[in-house]
NUSE-288253 format. One record per residue: residue number from 1; residue in three letters; chain; x, y, z of N, C-alpha, C in turn. Coordinates in steps of 0.2 Angstrom, whole numbers, plus 5000, padded with zeros to 4 digits. Atoms other than C-alpha are relative to their C-alpha. Layout:
{site NUM,"ALA","A",{X,Y,Z},{X,Y,Z},{X,Y,Z}}
...
//
This chain:
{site 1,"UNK","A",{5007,4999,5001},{5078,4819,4992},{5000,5005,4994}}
{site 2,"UNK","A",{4999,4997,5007},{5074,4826,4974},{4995,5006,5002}}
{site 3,"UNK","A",{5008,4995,4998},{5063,4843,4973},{5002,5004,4991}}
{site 4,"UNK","A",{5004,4996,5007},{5055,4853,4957},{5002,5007,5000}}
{site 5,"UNK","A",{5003,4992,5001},{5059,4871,4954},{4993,5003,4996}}
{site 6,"UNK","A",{5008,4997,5000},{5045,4882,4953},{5000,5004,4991}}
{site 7,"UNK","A",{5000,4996,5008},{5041,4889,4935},{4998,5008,5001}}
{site 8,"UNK","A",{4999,4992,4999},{5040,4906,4932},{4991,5003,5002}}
{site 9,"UNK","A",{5005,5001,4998},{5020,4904,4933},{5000,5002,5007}}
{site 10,"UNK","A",{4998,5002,4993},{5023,4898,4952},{5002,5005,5005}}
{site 11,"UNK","A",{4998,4992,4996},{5033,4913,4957},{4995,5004,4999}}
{site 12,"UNK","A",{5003,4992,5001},{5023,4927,4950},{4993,4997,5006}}
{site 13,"UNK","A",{5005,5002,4995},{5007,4916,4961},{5002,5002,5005}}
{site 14,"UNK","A",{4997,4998,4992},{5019,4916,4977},{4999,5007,4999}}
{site 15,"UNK","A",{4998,4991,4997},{5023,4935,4976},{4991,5005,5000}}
{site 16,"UNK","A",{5006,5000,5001},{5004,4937,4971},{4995,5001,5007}}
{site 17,"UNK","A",{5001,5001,4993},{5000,4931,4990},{5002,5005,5005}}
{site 18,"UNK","A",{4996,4994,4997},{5010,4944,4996},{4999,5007,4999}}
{site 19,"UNK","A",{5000,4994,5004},{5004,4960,4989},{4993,5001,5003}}
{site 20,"UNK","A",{5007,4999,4996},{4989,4967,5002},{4998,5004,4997}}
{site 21,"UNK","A",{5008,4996,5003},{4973,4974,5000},{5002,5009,4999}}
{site 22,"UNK","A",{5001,4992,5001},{4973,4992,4994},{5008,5003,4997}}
{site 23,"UNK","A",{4992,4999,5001},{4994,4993,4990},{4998,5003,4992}}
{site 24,"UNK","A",{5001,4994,5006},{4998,5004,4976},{5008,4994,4996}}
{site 25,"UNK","A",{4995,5003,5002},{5011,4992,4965},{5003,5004,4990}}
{site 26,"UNK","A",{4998,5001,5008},{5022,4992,4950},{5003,4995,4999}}
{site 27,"UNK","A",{4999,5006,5002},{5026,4977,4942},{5005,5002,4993}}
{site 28,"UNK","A",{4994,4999,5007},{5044,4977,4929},{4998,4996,4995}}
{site 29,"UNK","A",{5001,5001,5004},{5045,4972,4914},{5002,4991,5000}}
{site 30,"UNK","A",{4999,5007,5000},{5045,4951,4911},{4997,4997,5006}}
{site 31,"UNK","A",{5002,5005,4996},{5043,4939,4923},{4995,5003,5009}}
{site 32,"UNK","A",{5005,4998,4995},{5034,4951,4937},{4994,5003,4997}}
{site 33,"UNK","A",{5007,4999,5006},{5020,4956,4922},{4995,4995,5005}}
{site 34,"UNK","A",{5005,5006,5002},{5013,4937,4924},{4997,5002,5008}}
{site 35,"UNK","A",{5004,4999,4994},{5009,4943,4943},{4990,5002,5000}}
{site 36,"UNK","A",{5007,4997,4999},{4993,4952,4939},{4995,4995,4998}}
{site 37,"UNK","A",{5007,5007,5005},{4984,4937,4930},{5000,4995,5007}}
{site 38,"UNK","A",{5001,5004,4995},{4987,4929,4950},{4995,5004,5005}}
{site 39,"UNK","A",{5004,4996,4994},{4980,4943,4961},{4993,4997,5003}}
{site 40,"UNK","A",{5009,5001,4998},{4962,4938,4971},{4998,5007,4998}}
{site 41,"UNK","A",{5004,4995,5001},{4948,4946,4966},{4998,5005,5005}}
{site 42,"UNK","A",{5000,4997,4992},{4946,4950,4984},{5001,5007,5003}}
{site 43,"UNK","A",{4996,4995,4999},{4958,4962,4984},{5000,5005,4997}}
{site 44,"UNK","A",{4997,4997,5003},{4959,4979,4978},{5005,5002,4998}}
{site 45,"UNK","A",{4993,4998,5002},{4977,4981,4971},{4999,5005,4995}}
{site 46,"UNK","A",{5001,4994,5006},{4981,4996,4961},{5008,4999,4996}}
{site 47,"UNK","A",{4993,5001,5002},{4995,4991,4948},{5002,5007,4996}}
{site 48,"UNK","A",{4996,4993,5001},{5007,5007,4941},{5002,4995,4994}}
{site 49,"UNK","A",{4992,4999,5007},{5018,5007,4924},{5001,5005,4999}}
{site 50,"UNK","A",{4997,4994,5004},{5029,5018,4918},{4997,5003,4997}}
{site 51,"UNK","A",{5000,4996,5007},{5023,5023,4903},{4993,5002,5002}}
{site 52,"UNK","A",{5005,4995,4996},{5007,5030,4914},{4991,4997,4998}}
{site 53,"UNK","A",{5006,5003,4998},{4994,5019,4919},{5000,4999,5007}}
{site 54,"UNK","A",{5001,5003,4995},{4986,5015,4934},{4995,4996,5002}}
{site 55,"UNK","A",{5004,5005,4998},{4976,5002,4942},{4997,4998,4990}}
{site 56,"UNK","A",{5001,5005,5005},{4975,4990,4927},{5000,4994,5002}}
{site 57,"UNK","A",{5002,5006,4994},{4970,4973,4927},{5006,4995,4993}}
{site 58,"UNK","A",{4996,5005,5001},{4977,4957,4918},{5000,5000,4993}}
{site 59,"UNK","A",{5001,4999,5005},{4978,4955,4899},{4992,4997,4996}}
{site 60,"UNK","A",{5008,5000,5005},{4962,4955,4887},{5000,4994,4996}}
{site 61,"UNK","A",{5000,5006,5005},{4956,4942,4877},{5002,5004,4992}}
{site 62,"UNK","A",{4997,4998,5005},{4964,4943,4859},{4996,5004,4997}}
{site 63,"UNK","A",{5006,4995,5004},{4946,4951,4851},{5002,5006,5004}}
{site 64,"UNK","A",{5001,4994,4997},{4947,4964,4864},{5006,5005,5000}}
{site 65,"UNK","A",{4994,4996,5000},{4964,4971,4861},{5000,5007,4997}}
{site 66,"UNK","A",{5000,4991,5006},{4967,4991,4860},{5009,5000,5001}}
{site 67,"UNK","A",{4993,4997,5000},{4983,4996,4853},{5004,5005,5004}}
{site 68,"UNK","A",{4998,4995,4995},{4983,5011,4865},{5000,4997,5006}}
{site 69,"UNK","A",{5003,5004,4995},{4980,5000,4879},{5006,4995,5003}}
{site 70,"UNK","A",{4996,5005,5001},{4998,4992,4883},{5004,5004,5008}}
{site 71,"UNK","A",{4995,4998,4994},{5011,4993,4899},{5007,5000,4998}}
{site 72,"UNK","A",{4995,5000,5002},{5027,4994,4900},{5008,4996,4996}}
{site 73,"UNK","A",{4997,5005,5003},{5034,4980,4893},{4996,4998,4992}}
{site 74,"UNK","A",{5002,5000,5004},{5023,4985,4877},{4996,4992,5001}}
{site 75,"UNK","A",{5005,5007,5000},{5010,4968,4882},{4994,5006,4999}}
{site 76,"UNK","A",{5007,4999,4999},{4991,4973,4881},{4996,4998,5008}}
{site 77,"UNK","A",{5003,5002,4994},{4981,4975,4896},{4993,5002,4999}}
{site 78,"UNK","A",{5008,4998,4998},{4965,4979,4904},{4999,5006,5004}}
{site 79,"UNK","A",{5000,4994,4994},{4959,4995,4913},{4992,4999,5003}}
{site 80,"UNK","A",{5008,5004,4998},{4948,4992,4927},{4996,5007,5004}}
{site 81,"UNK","A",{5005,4995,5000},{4934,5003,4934},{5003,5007,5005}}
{site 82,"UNK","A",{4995,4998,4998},{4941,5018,4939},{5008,5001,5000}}
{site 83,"UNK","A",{4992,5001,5001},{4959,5015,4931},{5000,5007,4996}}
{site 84,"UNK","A",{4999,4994,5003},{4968,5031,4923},{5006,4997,4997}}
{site 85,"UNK","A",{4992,4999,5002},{4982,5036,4910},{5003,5003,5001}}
{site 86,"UNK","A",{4998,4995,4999},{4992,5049,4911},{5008,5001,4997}}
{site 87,"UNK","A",{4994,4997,5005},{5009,5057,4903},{5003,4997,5005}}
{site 88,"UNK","A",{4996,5003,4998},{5025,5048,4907},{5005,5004,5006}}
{site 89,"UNK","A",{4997,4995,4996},{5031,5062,4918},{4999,4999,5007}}
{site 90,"UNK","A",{5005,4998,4995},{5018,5063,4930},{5003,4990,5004}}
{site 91,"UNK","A",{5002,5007,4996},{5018,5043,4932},{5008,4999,5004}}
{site 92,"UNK","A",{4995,4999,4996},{5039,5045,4935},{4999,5004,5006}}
{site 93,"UNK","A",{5000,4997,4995},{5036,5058,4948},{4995,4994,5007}}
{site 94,"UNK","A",{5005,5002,4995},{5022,5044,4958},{5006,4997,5000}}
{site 95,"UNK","A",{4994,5006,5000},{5038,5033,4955},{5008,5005,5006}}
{site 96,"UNK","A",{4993,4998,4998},{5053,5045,4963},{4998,5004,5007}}
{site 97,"UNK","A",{5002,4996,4993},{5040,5054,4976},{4997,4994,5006}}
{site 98,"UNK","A",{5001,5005,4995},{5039,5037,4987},{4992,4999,5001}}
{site 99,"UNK","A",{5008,5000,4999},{5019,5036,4982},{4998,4993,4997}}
{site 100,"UNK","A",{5000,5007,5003},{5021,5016,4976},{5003,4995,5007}}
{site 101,"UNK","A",{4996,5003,4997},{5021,5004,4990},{5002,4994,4998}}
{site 102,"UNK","A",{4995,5005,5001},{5029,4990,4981},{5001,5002,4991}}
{site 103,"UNK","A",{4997,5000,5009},{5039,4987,4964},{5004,4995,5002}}
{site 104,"UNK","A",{4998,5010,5003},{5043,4968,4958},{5004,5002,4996}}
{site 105,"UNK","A",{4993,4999,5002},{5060,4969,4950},{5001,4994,4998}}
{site 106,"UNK","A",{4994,5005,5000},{5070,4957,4941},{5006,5000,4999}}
{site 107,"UNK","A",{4994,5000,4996},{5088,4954,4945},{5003,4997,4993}}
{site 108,"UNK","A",{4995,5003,5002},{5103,4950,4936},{5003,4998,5008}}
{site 109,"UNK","A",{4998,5002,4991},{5110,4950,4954},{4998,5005,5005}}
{site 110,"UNK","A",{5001,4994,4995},{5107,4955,4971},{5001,4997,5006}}
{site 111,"UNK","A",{4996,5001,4994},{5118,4956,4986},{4999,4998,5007}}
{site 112,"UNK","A",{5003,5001,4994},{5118,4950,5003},{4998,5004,5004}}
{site 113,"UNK","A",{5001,4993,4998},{5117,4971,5008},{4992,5001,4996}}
{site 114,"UNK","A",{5008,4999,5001},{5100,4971,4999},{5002,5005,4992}}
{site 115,"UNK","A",{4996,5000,5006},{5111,4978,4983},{4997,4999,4995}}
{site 116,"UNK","A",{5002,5003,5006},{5103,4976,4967},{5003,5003,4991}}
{site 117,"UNK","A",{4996,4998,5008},{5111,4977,4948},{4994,4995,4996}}
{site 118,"UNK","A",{5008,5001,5005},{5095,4974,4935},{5002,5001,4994}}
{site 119,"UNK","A",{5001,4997,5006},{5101,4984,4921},{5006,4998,4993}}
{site 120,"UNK","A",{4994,5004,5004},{5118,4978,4913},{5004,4995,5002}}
{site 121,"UNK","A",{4996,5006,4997},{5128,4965,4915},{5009,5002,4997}}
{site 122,"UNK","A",{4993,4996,4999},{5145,4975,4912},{5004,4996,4990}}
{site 123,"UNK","A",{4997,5003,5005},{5148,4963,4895},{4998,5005,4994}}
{site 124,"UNK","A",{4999,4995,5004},{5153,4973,4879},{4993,5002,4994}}
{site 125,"UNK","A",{5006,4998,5006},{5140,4970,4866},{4993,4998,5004}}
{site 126,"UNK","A",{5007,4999,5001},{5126,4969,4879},{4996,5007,4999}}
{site 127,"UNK","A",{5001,4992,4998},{5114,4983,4879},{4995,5002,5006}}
{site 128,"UNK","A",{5001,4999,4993},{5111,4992,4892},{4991,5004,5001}}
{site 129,"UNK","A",{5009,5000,5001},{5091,4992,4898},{4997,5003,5007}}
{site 130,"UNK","A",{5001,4998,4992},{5089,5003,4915},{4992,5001,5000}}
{site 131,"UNK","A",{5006,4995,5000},{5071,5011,4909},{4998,5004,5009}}
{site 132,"UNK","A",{5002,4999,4994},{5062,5013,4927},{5003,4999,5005}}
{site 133,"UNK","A",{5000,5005,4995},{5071,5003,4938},{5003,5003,5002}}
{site 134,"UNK","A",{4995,4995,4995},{5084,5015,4947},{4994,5003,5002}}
{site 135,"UNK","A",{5006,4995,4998},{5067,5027,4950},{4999,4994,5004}}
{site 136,"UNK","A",{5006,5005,4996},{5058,5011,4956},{5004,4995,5007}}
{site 137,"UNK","A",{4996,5003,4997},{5074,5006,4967},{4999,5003,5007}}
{site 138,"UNK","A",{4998,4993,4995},{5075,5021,4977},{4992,5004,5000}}
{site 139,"UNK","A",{5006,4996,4998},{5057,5027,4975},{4993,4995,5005}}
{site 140,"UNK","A",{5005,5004,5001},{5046,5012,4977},{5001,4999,5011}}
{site 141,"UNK","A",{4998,5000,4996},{5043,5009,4998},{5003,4993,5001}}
{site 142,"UNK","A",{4995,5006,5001},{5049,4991,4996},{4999,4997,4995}}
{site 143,"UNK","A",{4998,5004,5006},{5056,4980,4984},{4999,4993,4999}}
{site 144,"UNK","A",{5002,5008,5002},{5050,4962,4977},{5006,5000,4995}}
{site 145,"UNK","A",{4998,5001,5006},{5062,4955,4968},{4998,4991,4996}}
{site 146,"UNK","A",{5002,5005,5003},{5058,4939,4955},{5007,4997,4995}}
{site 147,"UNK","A",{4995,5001,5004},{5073,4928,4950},{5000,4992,5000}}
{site 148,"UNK","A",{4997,5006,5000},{5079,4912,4944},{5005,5000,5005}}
{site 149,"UNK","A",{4994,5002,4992},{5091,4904,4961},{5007,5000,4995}}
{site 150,"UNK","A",{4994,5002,5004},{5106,4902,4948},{5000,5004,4992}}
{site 151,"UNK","A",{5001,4998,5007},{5111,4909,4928},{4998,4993,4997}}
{site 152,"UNK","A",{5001,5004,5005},{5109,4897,4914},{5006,4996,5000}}
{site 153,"UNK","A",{4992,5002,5000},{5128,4893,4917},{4999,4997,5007}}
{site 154,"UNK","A",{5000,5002,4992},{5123,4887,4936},{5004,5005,5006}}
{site 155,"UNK","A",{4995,4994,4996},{5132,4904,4943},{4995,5003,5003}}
{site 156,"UNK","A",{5004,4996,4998},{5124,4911,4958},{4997,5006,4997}}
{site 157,"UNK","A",{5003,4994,5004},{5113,4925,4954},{5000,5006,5008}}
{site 158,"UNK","A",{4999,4995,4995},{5112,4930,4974},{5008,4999,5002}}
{site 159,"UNK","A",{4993,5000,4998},{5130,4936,4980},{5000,5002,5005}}
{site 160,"UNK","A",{4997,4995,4995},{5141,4943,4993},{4999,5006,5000}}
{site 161,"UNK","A",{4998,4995,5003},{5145,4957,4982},{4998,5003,4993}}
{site 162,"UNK","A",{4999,4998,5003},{5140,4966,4968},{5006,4998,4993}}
{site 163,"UNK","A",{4992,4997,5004},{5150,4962,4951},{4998,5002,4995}}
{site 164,"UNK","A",{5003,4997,5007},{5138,4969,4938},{5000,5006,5003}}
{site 165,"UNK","A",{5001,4993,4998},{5134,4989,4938},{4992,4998,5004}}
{site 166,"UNK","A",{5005,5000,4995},{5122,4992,4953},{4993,5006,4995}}
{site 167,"UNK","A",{5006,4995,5000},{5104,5000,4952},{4998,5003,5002}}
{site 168,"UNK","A",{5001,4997,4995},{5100,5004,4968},{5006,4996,5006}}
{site 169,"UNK","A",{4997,5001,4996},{5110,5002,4983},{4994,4999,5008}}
{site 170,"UNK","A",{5002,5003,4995},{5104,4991,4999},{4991,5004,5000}}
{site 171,"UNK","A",{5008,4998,5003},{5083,4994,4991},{4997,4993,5000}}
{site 172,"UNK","A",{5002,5006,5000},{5081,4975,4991},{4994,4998,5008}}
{site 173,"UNK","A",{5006,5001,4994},{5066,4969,5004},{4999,4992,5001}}
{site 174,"UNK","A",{5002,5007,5001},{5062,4952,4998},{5001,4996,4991}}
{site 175,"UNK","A",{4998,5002,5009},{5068,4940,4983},{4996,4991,5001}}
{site 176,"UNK","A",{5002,5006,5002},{5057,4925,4977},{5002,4998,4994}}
{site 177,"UNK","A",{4996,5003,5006},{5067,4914,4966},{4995,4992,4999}}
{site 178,"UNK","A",{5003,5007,5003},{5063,4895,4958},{5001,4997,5007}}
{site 179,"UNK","A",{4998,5002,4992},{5070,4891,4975},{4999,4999,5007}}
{site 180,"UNK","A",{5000,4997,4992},{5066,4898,4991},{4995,5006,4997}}
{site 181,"UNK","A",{5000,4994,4998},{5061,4915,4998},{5003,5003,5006}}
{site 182,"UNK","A",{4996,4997,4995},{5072,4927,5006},{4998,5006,5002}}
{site 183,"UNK","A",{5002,4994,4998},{5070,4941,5017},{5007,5002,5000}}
{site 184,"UNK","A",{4992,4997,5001},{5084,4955,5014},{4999,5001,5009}}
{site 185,"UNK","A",{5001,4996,4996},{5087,4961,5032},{5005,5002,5003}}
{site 186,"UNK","A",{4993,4997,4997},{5100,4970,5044},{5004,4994,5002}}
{site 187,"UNK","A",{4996,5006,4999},{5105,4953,5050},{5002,4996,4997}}
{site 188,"UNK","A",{4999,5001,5008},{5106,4947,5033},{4995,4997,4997}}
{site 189,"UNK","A",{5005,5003,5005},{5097,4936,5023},{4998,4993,5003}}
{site 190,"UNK","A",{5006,5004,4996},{5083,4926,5030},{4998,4996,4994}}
{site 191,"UNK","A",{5005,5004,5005},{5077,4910,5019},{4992,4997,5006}}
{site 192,"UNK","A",{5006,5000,4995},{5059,4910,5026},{4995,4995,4994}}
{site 193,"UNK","A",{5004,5005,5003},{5052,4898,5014},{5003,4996,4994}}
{site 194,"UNK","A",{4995,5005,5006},{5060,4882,5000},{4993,4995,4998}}
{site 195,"UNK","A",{5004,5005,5002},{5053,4870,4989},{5002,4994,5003}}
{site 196,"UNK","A",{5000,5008,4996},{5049,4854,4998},{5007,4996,4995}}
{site 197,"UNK","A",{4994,5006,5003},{5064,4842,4995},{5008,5004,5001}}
{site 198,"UNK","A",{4990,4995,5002},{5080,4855,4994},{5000,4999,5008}}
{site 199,"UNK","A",{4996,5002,4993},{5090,4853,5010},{5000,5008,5000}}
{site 200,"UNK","A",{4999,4992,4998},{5096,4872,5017},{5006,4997,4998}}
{site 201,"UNK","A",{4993,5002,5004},{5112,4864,5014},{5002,5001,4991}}
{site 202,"UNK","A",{5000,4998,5007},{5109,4864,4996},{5000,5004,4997}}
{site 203,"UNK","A",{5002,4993,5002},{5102,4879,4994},{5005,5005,5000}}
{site 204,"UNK","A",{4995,4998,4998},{5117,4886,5002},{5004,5002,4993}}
{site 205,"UNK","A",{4995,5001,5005},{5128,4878,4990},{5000,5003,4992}}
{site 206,"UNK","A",{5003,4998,5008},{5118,4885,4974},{5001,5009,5002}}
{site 207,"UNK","A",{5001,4988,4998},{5119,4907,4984},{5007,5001,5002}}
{site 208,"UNK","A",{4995,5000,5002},{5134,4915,4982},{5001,5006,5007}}
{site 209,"UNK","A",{5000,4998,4995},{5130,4923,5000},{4997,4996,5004}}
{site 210,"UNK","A",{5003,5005,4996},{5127,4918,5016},{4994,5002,5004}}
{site 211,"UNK","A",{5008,5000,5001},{5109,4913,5020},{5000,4997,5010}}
{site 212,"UNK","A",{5003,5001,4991},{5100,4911,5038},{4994,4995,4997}}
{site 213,"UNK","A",{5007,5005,4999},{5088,4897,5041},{4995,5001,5005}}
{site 214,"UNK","A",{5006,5002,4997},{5073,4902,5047},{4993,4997,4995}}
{site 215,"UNK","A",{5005,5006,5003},{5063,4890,5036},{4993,4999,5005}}
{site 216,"UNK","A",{5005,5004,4997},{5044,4887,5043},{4995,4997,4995}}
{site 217,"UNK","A",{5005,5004,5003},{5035,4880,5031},{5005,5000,4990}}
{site 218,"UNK","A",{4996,5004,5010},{5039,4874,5008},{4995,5004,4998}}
{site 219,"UNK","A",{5005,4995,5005},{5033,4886,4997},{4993,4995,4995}}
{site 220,"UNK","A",{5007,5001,5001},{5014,4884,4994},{4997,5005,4994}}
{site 221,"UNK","A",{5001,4995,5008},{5011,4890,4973},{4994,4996,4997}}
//
């Protein structure tokens, strides 16, 4: 049976679902950005950046753009009613004093231990891009991570072990990939949702650790 992975859109939606009313979040740099343009209006979420904002909303129309007015991945946003800036000191301290209940991460790899490595990939001429994300490993009360299920080379991205330099150690909570969603947990890794059509079999065969089948429903993006 044939099945579609999920576009990068699709994920930041799913994880989007996920993020209750009132949570204090920070959102990394790339593919967990696109989350905030999903949120319900419904809900009050309060998004964090580094570079010292908080409760911000989704990017502005291109007339409305202020230069000072950007996150941490240097994108342009919105500030909503109520939202504050403040010096990049102050914003790491909400980040390292466990005042953030979640931070969406993305993964080079992340272990069956809940293990995550984000920032370099150990190869010589890459360079190495830690910014927040050790603070947001070990600060944040749980962790979202957003990955592709495999590299560009088809090499698992979830492992047994660690072979990149680590970021935080066993800080992982949940990883929404192109594929699935897994729960990290003490029993190991729980796939608790796939795209309609992939086997568990398959999935298997694509993670470079080993996976639990409590599957009850195909992710709904």
């Amino acid at each position: 049976m044939s099945y579609s992975k999920l576009s990068r859109d699709q994920i930041a939606e799913r994880v989007a679902q996920d993020i209750p009313d009132g949570a204090y979040v920070n959102l990394g740099i790339g593919l967990p950005t696109k989350i905030s343009s999903y949120l319900p209006s419904d809900k009050d979420v309060f998004l964090h950046s580094e570079n010292g904002l908080l409760a911000f909303g989704p990017p502005p129309a291109e007339e409305d753009r202020d230069p000072e007015l950007i996150n941490a991945g240097k994108e342009f946003v919105t500030l909503l009613e109520g939202g504050a800036f403040f010096h990049h000191g102050d914003s790491f301290a909400m980040m390292r004093g466990g005042h953030l209940d979640i931070a969406v991460l993305g993964a080079f790899q992340v272990a069956e231990n809940g293990d995550l490595a984000n920032w370099h990939t150990g190869a010589p001429d890459a360079i190495p891009a830690v910014g927040g994300a050790m603070d947001l490993a070990v600060g944040a009360k749980k962790v979202f991570i957003t990955t592709d299920h495999v590299t560009k080379k088809g090499e698992p991205k979830i492992v047994a072990e660690l072979s990149y330099p680590a970021t935080g150690l066993k800080c992982v909570d949940r990883i929404y990939t192109d594929l699935c969603v897994i729960d990290v947990t003490s029993d190991g890794m729980k796939v608790i949702e796939k795209v309609e059509g992939l086997s568990f079999e398959e999935l298997q065969s694509l993670t470079g650790a080993r996976l639990i089948d409590a599957t009850n429903s195909t992710i709904q993006a």
